[in-house]
N, C-alpha and C positions, 0 to 999 in steps of 0.2 A: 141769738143762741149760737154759740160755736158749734164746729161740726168735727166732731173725733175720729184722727186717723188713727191708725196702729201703725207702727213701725216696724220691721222685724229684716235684721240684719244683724251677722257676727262680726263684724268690721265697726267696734267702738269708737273711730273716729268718725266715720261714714252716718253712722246711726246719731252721734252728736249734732253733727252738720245740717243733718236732716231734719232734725228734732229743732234745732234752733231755727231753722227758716220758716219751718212750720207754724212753730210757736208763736214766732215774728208775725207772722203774718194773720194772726188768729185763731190757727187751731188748738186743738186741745190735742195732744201728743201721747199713746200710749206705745213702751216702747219692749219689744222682745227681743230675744236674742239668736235664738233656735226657731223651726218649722214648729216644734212639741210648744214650743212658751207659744207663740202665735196663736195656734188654735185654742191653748188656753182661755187666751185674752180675749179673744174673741167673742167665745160664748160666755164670757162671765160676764160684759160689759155689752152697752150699746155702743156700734162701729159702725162709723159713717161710709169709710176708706178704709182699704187693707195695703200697703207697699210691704213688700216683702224679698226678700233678695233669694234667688234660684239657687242659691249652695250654701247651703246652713248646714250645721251638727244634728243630727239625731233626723229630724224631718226635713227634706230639702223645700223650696217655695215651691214646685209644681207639685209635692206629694199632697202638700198641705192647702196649695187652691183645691185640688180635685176634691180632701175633706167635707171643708168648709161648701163648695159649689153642691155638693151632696148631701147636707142638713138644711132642714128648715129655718131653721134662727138665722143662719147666717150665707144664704145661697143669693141671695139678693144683694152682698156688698158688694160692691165695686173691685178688684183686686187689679191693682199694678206690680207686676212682678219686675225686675230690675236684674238683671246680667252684662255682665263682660263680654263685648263678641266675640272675644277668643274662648267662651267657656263652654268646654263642650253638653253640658245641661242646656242651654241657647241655643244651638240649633235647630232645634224641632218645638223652638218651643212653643209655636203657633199652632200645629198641628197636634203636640200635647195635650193644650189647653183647650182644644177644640173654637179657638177664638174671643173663651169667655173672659177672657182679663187682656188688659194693655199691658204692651212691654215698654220698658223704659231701661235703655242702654246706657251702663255707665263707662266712662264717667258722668255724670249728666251737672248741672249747675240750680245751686239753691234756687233759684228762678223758675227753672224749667220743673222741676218738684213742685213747687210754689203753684205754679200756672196749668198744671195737668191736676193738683187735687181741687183746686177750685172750677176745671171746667170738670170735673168727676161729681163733685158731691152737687153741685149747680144743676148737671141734664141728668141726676141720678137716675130715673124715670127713666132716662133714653137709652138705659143701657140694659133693663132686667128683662 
């Protein structure tokens, strides 16, 4: 059984890139565009993984971890949130989050996406 990420980033070729290593490598790809489409997707569907990028339109990725970490249905996924180090949403963003999701700095390489959702949905357990 594949295990379904969500994708949520406003950067369409980043979101592609993403989508396609993913796919490659077995998952099942649900993809947003905004912080608002993300939480959408989220609770409409079962989501194994959330990646989601820190400066989106309408919802930014930390408004919409703290959402999601604050419902029942979906407080339990996993959330890799994704920033720029030079983006000032990134700087705090560990103290934000209170620790409950991993960052993953981009640029990052189809690989290291690749190999951070498969050690995610794999220790899922280890993380709620």
């Amino acid at each position: 059984m594949a295990h379904t990420v969500m994708l949520a980033d406003d950067d369409p070729g980043l979101l592609q890139t993403a989508a396609d290593a993913l796919r490659g490598a077995g998952f099942k790809v649900v993809e947003a565009t905004s912080g608002g489409g993300a939480l959408k997707e989220a609770l409409s569907r079962k989501v194994d993984l959330i990646v989601m990028d820190v400066s989106m339109p309408e919802v930014g990725g930390v408004e919409a971890c703290h959402c999601l970490k604050a419902m029942p249905k979906t407080k339990k996924i996993p959330v890799v949130l994704t920033a720029h180090k030079k983006d000032p949403a990134a700087k705090t963003l560990g103290e934000r989050t209170h620790g409950s999701v991993r960052v993953l700095r981009k640029p990052f390489t189809p690989e290291e996406l690749v190999s951070l959702a498969r050690g995610l949905v794999r220790h899922r357990s280890l993380l709620i």
